[in-house]
C-alpha positions in Angstrom: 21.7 -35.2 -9.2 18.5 -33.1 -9.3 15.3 -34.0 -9.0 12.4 -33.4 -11.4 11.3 -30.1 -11.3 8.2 -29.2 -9.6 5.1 -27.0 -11.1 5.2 -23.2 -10.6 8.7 -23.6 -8.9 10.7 -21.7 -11.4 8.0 -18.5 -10.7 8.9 -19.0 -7.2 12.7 -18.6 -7.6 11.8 -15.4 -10.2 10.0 -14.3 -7.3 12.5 -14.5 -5.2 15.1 -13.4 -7.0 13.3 -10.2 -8.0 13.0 -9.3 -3.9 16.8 -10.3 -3.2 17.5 -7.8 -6.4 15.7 -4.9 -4.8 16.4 -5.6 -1.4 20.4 -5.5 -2.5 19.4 -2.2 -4.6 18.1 -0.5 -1.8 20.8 -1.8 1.0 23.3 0.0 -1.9 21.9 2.9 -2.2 21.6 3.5 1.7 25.5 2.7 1.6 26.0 4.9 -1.0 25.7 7.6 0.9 24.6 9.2 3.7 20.6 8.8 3.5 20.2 12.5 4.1 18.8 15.3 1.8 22.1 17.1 1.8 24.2 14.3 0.4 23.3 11.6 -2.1 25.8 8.7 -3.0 29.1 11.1 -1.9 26.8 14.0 -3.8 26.4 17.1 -2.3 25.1 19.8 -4.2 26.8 23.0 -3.3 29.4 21.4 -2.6 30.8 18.6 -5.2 32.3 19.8 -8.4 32.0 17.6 -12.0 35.7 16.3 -11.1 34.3 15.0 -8.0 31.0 13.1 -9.6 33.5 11.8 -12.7 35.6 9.9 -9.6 32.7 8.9 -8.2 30.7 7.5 -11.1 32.8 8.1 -14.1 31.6 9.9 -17.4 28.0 10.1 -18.0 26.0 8.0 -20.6 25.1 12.0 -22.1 26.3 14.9 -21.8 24.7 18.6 -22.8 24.8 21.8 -22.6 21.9 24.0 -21.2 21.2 27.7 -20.7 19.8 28.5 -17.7 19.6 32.8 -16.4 21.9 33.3 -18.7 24.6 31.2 -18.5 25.3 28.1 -20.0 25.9 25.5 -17.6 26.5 21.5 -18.1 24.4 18.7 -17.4 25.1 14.9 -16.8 23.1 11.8 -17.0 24.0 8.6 -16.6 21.3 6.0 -17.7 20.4 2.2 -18.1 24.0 0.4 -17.1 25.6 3.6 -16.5 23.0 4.6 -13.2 23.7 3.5 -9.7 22.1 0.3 -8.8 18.2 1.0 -8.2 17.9 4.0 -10.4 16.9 4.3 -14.1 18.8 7.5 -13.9 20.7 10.2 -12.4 20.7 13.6 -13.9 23.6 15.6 -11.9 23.2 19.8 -13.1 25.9 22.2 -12.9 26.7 25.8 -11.8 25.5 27.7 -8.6 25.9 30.9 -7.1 28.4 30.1 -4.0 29.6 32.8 -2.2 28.8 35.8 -4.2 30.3 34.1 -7.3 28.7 31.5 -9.7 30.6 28.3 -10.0 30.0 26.4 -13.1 31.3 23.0 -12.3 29.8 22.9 -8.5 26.7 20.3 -8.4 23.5 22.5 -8.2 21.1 19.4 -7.9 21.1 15.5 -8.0 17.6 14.3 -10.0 17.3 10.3 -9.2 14.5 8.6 -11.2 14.8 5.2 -9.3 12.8 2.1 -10.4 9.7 1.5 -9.3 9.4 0.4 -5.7 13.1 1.3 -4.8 12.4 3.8 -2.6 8.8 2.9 -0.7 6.5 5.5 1.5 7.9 3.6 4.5 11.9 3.7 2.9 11.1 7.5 2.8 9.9 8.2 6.4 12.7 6.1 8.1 15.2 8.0 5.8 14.0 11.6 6.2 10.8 11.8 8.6 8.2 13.7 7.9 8.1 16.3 5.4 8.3 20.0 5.7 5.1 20.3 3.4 3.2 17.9 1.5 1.8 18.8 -1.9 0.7 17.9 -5.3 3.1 18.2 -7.8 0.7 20.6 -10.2 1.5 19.2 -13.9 0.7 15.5 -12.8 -1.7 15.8 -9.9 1.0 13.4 -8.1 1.9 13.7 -4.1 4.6 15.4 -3.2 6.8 16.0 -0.1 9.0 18.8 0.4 11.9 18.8 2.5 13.1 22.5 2.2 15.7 22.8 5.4 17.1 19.3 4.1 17.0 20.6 -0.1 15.2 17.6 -1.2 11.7 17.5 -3.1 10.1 13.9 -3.7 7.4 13.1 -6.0 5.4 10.0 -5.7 3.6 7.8 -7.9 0.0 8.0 -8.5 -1.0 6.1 -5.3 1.2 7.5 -3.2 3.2 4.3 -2.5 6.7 4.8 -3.9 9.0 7.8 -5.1 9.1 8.1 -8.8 11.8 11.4 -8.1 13.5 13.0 -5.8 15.5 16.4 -6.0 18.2 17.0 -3.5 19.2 20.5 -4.1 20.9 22.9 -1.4 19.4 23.4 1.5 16.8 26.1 2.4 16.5 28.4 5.3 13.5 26.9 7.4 9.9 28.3 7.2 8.4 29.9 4.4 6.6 28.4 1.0 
């Protein structure tokens, strides 16, 4: 038997709901993978091919085709159901120069757009420190951090609070711009 509800309860519970959601959101994507600029939910760019990202999160919601220096090279999103918990998408790019040779189907870069809040200022400094560089991103005038011996590039929301992006890309040699 329940009793009668009581006012402004049932925004409570939405309340905390919401914070269990992203609190389970973020706990998965630190198990996804290691939380390290190199790797990204069992991503590594450089490293993983497209077989590898299909095992790991099956086919993408789209699929195209772009031309970039010349070749043409694929790209993979996966949006709305088909992103990892947290994220409103993943764009996974393809082909990259390894060892003298380009490789079409290695992972150049991982491009997470995660919801808002998912991944805070303080999520970010525990994860990765502090930043090579900091920066404004110049189309947007939003912060940015750069982590170039790690590969990773985060751009923040307006206030600085939360990443609205992060690149993880090979790394870089330390030093320089």
């Amino acid at each position: 038997m329940t009793g009668p509800r009581r006012p402004g309860s049932r925004g409570a519970w939405r309340r905390s709901l919401a914070a269990a959601r992203l609190a389970l959101a973020v706990g998965a994507l630190a198990v996804a993978g290691d939380v390290g600029a190199e790797s990204w939910g069992g991503l590594t760019p450089g490293e993983t091919t497209r077989a590898g990202v299909e095992t790991l999160f099956g086919r993408p919601s789209r699929e195209r085709a772009l031309v970039e220096e010349g070749r043409t090279v694929p790209e993979w999103t996966y949006a709305a159901e088909r992103a990892p918990q947290g994220l409103e998408r993943m764009v996974v790019s393809f082909g990259l120069q390894v060892g003298g040779r380009f490789a079409p189907d290695v992972v150049r870069a991982v491009t997470l757009y995660p919801k808002p809040r998912v991944f805070s200022l303080r999520a970010i400094a525990g994860g990765w420190g502090s930043p090579d560089t900091i920066g404004t991103e110049e189309a947007t005038g939003r912060p940015s951090f750069h982590y170039r011996t790690l590969g990773l590039l985060i751009i923040l929301d307006r206030t600085g609070a939360w990443a609205e992006l992060l690149l993880f890309g090979p790394r870089q040699p330390g030093g320089g711009s």
